[in-house]
N, C-alpha and C positions, 0 to 999 in steps of 0.2 A: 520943287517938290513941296505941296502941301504939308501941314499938319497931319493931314489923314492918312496918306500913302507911307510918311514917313512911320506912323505909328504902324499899319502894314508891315513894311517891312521890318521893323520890328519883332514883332511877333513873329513873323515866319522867319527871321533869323535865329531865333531863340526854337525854333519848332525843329529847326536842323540841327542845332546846336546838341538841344535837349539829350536823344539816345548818345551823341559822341561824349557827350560830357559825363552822362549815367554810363559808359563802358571805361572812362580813365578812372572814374570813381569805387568803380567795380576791379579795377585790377590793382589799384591804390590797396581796397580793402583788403585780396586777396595776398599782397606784398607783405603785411603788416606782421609783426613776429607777437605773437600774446604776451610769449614771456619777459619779452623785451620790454613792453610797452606796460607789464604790472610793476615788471624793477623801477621801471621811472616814476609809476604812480606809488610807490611805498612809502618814499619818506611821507610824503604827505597825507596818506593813509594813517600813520603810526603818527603821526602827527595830531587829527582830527581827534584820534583814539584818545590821546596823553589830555589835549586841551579842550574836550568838549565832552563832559559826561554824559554817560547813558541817560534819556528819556524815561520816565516812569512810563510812560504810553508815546505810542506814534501817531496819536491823533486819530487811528482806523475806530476806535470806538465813542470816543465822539462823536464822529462822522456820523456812524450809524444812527447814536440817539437822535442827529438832528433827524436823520432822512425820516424816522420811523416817525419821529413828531411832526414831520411835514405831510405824511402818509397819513398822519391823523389829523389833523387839524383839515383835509382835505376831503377825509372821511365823513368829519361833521360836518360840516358847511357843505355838502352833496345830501345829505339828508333831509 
């Protein structure tokens, strides 16, 4: 078998695969307990909280000054 055939079948192995794999992941998902899965993420939750102080800003306005200055500076230079 070729390089070629083999990358073939490849892919069409993966193409079969694809849905069987998206339905065990799908019943995985639907298996999962929430509250089960927040109890295990708490310590580390209450953890982040103790050791990592609040942000004065999340960065969202920032973001914005730059976009509005790139918005502008795109403004001028089309003129």
């Amino acid at each position: 078998m070729d390089e070629r055939e083999a990358m073939r079948r490849w892919v069409e192995t993966w193409k079969q695969a694809g849905p069987e794999l998206e339905a065990i992941r799908r019943k995985e998902i639907e298996k999962i307990d929430t509250l089960e899965s927040l109890a295990a993420l708490e310590d580390a939750f209450n953890y982040a909280l103790r050791a990592l102080p609040p942000r004065e800003s999340s960065g969202l306005v920032d973001m914005q000054k730059w976009f509005a200055k790139l918005r502008n500076d795109r403004t001028v230079r089309a003129s």
